[in-house]
Every structure is written in structure tokens, then in C-alpha cells.
ZADO-1210 file (C-alpha; in nm, 4 decimals, padded with zeros to 6 digits):
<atoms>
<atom x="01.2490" y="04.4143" z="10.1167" code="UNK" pos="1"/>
<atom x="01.1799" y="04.7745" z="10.0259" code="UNK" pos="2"/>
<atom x="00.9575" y="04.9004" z="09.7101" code="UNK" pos="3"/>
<atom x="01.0157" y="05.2022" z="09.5454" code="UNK" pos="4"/>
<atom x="00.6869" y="05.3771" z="09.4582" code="UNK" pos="5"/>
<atom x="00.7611" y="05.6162" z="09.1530" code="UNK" pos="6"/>
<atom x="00.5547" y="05.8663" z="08.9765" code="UNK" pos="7"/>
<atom x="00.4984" y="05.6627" z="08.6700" code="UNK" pos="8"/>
<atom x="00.6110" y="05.2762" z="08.6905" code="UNK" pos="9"/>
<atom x="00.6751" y="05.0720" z="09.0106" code="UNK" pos="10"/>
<atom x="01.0466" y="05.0066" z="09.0292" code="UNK" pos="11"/>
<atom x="01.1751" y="04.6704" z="09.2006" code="UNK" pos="12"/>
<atom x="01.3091" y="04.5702" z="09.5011" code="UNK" pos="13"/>
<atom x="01.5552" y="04.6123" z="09.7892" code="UNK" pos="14"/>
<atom x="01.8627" y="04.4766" z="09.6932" code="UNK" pos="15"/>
<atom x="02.1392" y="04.2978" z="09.9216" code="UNK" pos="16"/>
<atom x="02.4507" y="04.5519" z="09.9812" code="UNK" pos="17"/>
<atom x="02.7704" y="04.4012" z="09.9096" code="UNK" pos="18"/>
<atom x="03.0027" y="04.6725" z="09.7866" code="UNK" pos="19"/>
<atom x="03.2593" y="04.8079" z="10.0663" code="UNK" pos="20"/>
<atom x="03.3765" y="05.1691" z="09.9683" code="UNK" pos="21"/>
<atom x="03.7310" y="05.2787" z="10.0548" code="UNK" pos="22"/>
<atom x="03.8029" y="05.4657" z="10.3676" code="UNK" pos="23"/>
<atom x="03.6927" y="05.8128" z="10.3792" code="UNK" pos="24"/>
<atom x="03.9966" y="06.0140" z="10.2197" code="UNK" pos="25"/>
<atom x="04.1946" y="06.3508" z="10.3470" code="UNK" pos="26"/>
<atom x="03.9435" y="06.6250" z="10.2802" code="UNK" pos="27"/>
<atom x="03.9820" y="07.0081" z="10.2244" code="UNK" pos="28"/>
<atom x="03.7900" y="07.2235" z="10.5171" code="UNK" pos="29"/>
<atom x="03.6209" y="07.3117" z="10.2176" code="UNK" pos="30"/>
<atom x="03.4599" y="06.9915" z="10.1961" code="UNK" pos="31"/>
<atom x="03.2766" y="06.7726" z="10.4474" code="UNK" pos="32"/>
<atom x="03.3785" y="06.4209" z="10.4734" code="UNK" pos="33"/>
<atom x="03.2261" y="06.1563" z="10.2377" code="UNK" pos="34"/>
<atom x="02.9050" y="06.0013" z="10.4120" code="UNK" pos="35"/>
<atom x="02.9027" y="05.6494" z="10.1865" code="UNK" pos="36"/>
<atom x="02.6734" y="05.3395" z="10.1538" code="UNK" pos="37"/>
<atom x="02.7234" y="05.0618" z="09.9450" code="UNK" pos="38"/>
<atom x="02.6521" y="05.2436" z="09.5516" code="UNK" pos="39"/>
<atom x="02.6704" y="05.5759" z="09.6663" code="UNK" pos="40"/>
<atom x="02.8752" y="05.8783" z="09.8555" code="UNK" pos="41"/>
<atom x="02.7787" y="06.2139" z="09.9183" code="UNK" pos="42"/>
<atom x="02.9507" y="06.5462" z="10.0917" code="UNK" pos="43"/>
<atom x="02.9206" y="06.9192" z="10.0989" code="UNK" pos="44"/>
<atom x="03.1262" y="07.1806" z="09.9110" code="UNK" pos="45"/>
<atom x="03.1130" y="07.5394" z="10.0871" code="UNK" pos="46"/>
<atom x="03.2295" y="07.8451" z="09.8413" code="UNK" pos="47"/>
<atom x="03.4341" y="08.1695" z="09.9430" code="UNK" pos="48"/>
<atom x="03.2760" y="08.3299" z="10.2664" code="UNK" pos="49"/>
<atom x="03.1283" y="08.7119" z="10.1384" code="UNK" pos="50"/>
<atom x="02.8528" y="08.8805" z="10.2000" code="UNK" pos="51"/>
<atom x="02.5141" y="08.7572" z="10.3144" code="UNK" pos="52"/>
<atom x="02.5002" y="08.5510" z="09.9822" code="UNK" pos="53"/>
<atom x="02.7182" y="08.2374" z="09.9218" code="UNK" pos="54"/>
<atom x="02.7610" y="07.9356" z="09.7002" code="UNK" pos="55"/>
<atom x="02.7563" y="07.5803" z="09.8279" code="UNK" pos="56"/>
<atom x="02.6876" y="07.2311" z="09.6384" code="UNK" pos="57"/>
<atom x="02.5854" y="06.8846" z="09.7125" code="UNK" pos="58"/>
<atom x="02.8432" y="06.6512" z="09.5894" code="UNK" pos="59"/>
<atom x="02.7084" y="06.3159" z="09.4452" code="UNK" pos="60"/>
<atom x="02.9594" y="06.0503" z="09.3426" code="UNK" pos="61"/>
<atom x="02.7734" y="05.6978" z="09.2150" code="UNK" pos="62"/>
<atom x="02.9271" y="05.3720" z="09.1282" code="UNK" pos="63"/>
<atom x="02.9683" y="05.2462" z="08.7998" code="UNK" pos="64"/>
<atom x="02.6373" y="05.1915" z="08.6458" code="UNK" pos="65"/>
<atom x="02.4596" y="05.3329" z="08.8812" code="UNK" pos="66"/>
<atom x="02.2142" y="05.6390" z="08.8920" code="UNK" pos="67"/>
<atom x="02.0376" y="05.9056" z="09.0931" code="UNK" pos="68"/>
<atom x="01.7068" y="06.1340" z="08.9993" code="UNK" pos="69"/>
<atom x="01.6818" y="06.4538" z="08.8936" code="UNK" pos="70"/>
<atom x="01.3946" y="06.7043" z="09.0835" code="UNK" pos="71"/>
<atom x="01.1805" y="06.5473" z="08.8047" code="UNK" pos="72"/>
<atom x="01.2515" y="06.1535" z="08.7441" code="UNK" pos="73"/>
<atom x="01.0391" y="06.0996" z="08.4583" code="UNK" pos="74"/>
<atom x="00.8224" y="05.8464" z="08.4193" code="UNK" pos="75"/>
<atom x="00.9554" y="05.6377" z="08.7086" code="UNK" pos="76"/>
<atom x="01.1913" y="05.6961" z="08.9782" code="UNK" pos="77"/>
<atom x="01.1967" y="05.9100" z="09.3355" code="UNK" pos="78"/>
<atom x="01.3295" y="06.2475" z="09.3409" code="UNK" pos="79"/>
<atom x="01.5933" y="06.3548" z="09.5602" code="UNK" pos="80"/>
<atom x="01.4475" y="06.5358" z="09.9347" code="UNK" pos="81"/>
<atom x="01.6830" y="06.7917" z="10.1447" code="UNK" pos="82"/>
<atom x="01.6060" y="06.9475" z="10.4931" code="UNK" pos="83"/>
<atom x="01.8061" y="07.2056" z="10.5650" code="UNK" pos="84"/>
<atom x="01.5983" y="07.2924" z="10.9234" code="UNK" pos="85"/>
<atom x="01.8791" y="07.2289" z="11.1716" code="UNK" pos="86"/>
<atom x="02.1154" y="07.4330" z="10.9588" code="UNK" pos="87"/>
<atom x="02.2667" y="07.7382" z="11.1830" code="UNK" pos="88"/>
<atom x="02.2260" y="08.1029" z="11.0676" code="UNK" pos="89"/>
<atom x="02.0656" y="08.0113" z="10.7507" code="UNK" pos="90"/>
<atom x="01.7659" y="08.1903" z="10.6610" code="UNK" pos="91"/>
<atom x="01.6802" y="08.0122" z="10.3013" code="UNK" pos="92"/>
<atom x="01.8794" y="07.7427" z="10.0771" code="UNK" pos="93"/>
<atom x="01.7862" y="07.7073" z="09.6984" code="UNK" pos="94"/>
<atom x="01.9284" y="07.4205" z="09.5141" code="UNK" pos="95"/>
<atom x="02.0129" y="07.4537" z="09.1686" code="UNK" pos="96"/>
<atom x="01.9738" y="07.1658" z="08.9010" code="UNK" pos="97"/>
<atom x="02.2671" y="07.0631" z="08.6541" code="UNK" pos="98"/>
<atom x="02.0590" y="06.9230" z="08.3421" code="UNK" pos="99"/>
<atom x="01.9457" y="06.5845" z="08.3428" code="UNK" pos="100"/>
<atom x="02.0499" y="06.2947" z="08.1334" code="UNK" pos="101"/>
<atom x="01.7779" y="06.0373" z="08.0144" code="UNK" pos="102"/>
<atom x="01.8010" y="05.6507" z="08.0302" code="UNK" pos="103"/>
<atom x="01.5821" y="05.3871" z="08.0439" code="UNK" pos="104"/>
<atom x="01.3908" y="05.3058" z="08.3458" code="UNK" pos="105"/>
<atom x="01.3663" y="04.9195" z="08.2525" code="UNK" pos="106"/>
<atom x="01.0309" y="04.9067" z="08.2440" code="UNK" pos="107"/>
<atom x="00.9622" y="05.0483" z="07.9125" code="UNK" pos="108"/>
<atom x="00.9816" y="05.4208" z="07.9679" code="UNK" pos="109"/>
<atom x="01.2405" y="05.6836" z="08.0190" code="UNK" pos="110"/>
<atom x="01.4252" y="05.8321" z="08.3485" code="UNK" pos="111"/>
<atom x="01.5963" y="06.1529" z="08.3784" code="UNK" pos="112"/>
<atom x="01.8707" y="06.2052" z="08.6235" code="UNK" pos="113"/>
<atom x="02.2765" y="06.1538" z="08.6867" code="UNK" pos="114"/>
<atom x="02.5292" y="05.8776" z="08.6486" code="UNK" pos="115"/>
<atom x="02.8913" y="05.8807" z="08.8153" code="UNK" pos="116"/>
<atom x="02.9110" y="06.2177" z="08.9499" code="UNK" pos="117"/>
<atom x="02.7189" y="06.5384" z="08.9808" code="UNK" pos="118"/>
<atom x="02.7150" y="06.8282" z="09.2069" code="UNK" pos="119"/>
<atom x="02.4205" y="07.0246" z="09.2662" code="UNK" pos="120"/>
<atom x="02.4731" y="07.3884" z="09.3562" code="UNK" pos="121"/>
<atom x="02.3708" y="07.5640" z="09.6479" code="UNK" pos="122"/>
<atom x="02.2442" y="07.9434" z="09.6548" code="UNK" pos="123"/>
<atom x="02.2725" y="07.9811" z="10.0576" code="UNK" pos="124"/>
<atom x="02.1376" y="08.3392" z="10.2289" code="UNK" pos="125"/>
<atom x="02.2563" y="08.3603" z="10.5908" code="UNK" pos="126"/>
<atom x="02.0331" y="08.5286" z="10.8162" code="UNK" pos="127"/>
<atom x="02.3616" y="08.7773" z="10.9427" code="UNK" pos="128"/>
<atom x="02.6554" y="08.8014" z="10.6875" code="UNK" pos="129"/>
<atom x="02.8944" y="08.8451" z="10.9621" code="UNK" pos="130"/>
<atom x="02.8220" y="08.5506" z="11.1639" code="UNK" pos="131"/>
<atom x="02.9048" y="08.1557" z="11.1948" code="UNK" pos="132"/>
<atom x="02.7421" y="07.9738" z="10.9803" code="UNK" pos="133"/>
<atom x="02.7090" y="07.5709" z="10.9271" code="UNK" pos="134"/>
<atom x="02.4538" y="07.4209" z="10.6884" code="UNK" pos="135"/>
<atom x="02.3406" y="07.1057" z="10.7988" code="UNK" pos="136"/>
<atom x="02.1540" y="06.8495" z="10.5410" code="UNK" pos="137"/>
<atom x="01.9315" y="06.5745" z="10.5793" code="UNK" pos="138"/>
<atom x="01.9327" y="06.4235" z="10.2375" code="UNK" pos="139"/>
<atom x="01.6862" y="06.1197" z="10.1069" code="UNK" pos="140"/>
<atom x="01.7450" y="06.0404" z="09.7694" code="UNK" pos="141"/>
<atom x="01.7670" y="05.6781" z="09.5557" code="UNK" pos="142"/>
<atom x="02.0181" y="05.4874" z="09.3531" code="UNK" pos="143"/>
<atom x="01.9323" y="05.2317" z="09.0792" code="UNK" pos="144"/>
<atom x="02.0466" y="04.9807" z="08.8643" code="UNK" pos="145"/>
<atom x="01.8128" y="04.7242" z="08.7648" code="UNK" pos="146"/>
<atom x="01.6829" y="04.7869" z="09.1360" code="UNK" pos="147"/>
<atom x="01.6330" y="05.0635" z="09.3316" code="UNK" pos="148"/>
<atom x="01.7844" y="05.1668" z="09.6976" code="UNK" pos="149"/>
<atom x="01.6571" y="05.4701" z="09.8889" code="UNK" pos="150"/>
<atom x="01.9652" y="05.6113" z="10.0869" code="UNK" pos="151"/>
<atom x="01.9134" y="05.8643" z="10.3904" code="UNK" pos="152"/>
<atom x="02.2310" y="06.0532" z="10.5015" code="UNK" pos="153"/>
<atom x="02.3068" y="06.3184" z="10.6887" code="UNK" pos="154"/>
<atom x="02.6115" y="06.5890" z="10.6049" code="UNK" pos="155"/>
<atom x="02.7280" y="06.9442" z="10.7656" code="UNK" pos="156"/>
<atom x="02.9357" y="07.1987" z="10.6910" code="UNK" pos="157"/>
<atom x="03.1155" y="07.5267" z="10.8366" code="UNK" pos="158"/>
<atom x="03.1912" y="07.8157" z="10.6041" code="UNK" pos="159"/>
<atom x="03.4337" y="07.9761" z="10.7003" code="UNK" pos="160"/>
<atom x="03.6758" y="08.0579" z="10.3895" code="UNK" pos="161"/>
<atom x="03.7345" y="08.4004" z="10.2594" code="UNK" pos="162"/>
<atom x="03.9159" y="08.2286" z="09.9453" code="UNK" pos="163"/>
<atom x="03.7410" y="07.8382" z="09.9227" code="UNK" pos="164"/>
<atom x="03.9504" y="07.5914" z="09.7458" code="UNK" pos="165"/>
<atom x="03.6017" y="07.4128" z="09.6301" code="UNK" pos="166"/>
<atom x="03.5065" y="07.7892" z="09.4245" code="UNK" pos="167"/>
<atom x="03.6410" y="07.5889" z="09.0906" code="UNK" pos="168"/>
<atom x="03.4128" y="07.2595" z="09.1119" code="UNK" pos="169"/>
<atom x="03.1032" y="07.5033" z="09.2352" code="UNK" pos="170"/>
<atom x="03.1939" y="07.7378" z="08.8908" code="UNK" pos="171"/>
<atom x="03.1772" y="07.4537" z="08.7015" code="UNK" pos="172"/>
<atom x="02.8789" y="07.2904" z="08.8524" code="UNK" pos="173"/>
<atom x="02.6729" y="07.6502" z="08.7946" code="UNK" pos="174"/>
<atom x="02.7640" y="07.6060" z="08.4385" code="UNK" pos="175"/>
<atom x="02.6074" y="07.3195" z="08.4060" code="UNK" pos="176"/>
<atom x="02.2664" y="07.4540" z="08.5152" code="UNK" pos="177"/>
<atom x="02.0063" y="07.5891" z="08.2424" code="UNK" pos="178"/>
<atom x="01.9603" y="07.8894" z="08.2149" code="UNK" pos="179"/>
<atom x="01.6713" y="08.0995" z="08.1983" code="UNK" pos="180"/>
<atom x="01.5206" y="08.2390" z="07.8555" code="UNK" pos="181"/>
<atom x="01.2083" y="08.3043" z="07.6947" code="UNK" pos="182"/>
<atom x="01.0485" y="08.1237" z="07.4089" code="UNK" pos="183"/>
<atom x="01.1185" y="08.2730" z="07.1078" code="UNK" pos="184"/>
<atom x="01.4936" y="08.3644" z="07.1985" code="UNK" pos="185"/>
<atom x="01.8022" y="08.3640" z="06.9608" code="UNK" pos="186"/>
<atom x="02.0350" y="08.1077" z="07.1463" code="UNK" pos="187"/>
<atom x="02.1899" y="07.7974" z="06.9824" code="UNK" pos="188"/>
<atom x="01.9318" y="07.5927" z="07.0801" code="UNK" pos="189"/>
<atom x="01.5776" y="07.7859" z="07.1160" code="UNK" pos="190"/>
<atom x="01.1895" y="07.6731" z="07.1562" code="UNK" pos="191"/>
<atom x="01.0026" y="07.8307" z="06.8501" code="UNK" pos="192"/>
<atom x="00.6542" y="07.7895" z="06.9337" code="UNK" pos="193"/>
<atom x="00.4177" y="07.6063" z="07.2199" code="UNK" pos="194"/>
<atom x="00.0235" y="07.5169" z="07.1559" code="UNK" pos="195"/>
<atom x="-00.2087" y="07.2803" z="07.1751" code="UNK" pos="196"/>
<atom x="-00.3431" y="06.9477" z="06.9336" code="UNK" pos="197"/>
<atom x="-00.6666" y="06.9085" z="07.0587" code="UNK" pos="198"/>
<atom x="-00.7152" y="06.9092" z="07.4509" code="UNK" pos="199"/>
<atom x="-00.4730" y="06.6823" z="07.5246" code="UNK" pos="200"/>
<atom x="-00.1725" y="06.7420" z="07.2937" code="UNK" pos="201"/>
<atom x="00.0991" y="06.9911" z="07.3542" code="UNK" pos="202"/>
<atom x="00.3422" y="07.0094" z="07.0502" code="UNK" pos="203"/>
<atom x="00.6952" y="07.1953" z="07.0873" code="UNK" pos="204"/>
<atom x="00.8673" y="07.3415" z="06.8061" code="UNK" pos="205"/>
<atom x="01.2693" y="07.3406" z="06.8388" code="UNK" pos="206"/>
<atom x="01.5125" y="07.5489" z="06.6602" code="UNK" pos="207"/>
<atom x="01.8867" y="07.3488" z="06.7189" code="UNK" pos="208"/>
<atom x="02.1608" y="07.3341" z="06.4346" code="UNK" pos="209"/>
<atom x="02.1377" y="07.0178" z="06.1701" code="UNK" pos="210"/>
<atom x="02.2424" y="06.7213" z="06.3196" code="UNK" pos="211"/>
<atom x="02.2316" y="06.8204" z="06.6721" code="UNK" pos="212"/>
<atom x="02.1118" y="06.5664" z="06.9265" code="UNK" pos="213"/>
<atom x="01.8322" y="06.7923" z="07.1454" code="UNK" pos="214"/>
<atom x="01.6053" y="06.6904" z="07.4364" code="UNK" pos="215"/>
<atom x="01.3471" y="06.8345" z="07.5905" code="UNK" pos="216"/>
<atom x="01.1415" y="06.7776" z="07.9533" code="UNK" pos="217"/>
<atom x="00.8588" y="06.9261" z="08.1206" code="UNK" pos="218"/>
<atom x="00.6981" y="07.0172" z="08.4543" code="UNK" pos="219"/>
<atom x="00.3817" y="07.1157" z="08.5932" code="UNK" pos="220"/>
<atom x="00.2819" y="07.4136" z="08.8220" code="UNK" pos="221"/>
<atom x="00.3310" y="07.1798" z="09.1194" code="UNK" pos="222"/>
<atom x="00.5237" y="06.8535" z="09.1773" code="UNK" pos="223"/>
<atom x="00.2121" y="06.6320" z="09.1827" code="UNK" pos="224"/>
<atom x="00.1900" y="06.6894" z="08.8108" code="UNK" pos="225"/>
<atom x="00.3406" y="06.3482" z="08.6262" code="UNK" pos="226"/>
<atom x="00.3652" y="06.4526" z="08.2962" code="UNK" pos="227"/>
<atom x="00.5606" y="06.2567" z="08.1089" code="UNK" pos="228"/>
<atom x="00.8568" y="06.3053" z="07.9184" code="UNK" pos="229"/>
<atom x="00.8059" y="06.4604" z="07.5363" code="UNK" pos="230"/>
<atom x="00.9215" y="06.2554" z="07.2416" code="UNK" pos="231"/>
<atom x="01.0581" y="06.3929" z="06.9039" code="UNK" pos="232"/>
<atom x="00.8094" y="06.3469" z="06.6463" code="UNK" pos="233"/>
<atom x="00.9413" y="06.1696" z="06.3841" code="UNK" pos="234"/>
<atom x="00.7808" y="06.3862" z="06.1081" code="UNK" pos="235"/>
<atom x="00.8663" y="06.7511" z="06.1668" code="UNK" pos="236"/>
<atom x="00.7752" y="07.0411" z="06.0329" code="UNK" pos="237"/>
<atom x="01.0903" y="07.1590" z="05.8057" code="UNK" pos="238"/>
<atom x="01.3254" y="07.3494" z="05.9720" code="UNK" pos="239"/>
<atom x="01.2496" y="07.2186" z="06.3126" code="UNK" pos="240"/>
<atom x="01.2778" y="06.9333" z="06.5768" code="UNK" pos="241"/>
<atom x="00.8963" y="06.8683" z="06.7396" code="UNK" pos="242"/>
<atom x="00.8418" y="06.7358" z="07.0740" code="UNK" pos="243"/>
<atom x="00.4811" y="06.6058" z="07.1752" code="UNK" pos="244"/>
<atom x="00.3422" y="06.4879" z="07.5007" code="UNK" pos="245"/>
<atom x="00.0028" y="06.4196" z="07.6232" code="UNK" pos="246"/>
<atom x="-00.1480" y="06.5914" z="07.9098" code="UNK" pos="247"/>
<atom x="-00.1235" y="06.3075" z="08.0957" code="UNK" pos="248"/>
<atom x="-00.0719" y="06.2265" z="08.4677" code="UNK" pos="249"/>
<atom x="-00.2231" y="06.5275" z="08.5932" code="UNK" pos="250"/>
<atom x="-00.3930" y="06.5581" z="08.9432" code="UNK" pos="251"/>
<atom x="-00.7257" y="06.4730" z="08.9905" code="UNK" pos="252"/>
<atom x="-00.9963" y="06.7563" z="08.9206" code="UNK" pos="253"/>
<atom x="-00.6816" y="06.9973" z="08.7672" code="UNK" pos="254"/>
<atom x="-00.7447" y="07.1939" z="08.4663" code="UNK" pos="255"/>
<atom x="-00.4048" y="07.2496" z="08.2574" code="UNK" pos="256"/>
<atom x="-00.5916" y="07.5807" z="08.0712" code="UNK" pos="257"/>
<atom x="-00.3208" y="07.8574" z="08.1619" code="UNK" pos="258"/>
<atom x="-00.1094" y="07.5897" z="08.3660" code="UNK" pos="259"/>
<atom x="00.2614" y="07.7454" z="08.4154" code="UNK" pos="260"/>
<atom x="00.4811" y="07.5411" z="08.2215" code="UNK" pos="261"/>
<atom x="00.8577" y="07.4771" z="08.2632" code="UNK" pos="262"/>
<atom x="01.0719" y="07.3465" z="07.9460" code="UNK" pos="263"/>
<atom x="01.3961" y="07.2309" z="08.0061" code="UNK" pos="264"/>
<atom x="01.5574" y="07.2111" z="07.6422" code="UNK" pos="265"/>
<atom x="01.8946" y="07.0342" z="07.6498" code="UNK" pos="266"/>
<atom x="02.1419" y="07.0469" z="07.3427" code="UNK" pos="267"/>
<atom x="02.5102" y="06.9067" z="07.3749" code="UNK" pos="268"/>
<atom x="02.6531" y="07.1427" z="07.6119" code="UNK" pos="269"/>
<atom x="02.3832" y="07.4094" z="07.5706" code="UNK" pos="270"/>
<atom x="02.0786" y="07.4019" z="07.7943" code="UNK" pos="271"/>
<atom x="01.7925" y="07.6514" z="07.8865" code="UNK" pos="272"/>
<atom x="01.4508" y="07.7119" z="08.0732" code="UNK" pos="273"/>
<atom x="01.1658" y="07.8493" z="07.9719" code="UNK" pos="274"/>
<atom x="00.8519" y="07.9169" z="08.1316" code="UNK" pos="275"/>
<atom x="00.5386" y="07.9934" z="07.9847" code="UNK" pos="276"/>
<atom x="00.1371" y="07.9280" z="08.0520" code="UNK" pos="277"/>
<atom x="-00.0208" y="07.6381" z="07.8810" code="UNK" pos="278"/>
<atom x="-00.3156" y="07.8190" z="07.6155" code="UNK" pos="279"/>
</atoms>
């Protein structure tokens, strides 16, 4: 048997595989082939082939009921972990984050990741724009149910399309990224205000349209910070939503005076990141 260590909350055991997937399908050259285990499948997407800049994705499909982590699990899970290192003329790859759903963790607190399908973009710079290039991945990630499985696959891809067939699904997946702003900022959804109750309080003020379902998650300056995910107070201020969490699960000997912040504020369709310093 196999434990997952989280962040927050031990998850629980190895379970026994018994799902068979379907044969790997046709697949566009577009697309690498599906690399499946028993709850999970996984390929690459390569965009159009210009310039020294292109757009690739990861490709996640999960079985029903099933889930996978976002780069920040909450306050239990394992994040996903790409290596990129045997990739051919690639000098960096960036992967971009669709925003998260929450759901419970089943033990009590809350989880933040994907369910059926997601793709995760890829912002690829190739170290000569008018050479071969294949991006190779080494990807470690976990799916969960009541359990939790860590899965370790490996996936490549050419690109070699002037005009990629995948450019639609990688549009779409970009959409679903948040995108940046600043605190303050007139969109449909907006952070108002961030300070401090005491030392170890940090309230957020949200602006979001009556009715509106919003939700809001946080990061620290470095990965190692666990701090866990806000809650909507249920006495706001009038004319806005406030989120609270506790400076919590913060590395040993750190001091969150001036800590850079990043607030991802989701509302239906809407999402956005901010980044400010902690006063």
C-alpha cells in the first residue's frame, strides 16, 4: 500500500486497480497518444508552429468521480510535478493554470483542483525558432476518490504544424486561465481591499454582483507555504463578500510581514489574479 502525504490532512490508501480503459483511439499528429492507467489518461496537444514562441497543453481526462490537484491542493492533496529536461530544443516551458474547482477532501476540509477533464496550457520558447522541436514530459500527479493514487507517466510530442488542428481546445483552455489584475480594479468580479485582524488574520473584501457564487484562494511567496483556503464570512460588511484565513501553515522561522501574496478570485465564468504584499 501507498500513502499519500498532503500539505494539510493525510489522505488514505493505495487502492486495487480494476478499471480497463478502451484502446488508445486514432489521434491527430497534433496530439500524442493517450498514456492511461486505471482512473486516469493523459496526452499532449502541440499548437500552430511560428516563431520562437508556441502554445502547447497537457490534456487531463479523469473518470467519473474522480479528481486531480491544482498547483495548490488546499488543505490536502499532492500537486501535480512536470520535467520537461529531456525535451529537444526547448529552452523554457511555463504551464498555465485553468481555475480550480473546490470539493471536499473527506476529511473535513476543502480541495481545489479538476474533475473529468482539463487541459493545462503550455507557453513553450524553443531555443531556435527554425528548428525541430519535441517536448518530452515526465508527469507525476494523483487521482482521488475516497482514496488517493499517485500516477507517473511519461508523454512526447513533435511540433511540427504551421496550422495545428488542436489551436481550438488550446484557445479555449487559455480562456479558462485567470487573468492578471490589480486590487482595486473595475472587472465583474474585483478584490476591494486586503489587511490584517490582528497578526494572524487576513480579511478580503470582494466586490461580485448580488447573488453571485464567488471563491477565493491563496498562495504564499514559495510553495512550502500551506495556507489554507479562505472562507466567506458569514457577516459582511454591506456591499461586499469577505473572505478570512489565518496565517496558518507557514514555514518554520518565516515572517509573513511584506510576504507576496497571490489571490485567485473565481466568479462563474470570470476569474482573476492579483498579487500584492501582505502589510
Amino acid at each position: 500500500m501507498i500513502a499519500i502525504v498532503p500539505m494539510r490532512v493525510a489522505l488514505g490508501l493505495l487502492a486495487t486497480l480494476s478499471v480497463v480503459w478502451p484502446a488508445t483511439e486514432v489521434h491527430a499528429e497534433d496530439s500524442s497518444p493517450w498514456q492511461r492507467d486505471a482512473h486516469s489518461a493523459v496526452r499532449l496537444l502541440a499548437g500552430s508552429r511560428s516563431g520562437a514562441v508556441l502554445l502547447g497543453g497537457i490534456a487531463i481526462q479523469l473518470e467519473p468521480g474522480w479528481k486531480t490537484y491544482w498547483r495548490t491542493p488546499g488543505d490536502s492533496g499532492v500537486p501535480p510535478r512536470f520535467d520537461f529536461s529531456k525535451s529537444e530544443n526547448v529552452d523554457a516551458v511555463t504551464v498555465l493554470w485553468p481555475a480550480p474547482m473546490k470539493f471536499d477532501d473527506g476529511a473535513g476540509g476543502t480541495s481545489l483542483g479538476y474533475k473529468h477533464q482539463v487541459v493545462l496550457p503550455l507557453r513553450i520558447v524553443a531555443k531556435s525558432a527554425d528548428k525541430p522541436l519535441t517536448l518530452r514530459a515526465n508527469i507525476n500527479y494523483a487521482v482521488c476518490e475516497k482514496l488517493c493514487i499517485p500516477v507517473e507517466t511519461s508523454v512526447e510530442l513533435a511540433f511540427a504544424s504551421v496550422a495545428s488542428t488542436e489551436d481550438g481546445a488550446l484557445s479555449s483552455a487559455l480562456d479558462t486561465v485567470p487573468k492578471p489584475a490589480n486590487i482595486g480594479d473595475p472587472n465583474p468580479v474585483t478584490i476591494r481591499d486586503v489587511k490584517r485582524s490582528g497578526k494572524a488574520t487576513v480579511l478580503v473584501d470582494v466586490a461580485a454582483p448580488e447573488g453571485k457564487d464567488v471563491s477565493l484562494y491563496v498562495e504564499g511567496p514559495t510553495p512550502d507555504w500551506a495556507l489554507p483556503v479562505p472562507k466567506l464570512e458569514p457577516n459582511s460588511p454591506p456591499g461586499v463578500k469577505r473572505f478570512s484565513f489565518e496565517l496558518d501553515g507557514l514555514p518554520p522561522g518565516a515572517n509573513p510581514d511584506g510576504a507576496a501574496l497571490k489571490l485567485t478570485l473565481v466568479g462563474g465564468d470570470r476569474a482573476y489574479e492579483f498579487n500584492t504584499n501582505l502589510e
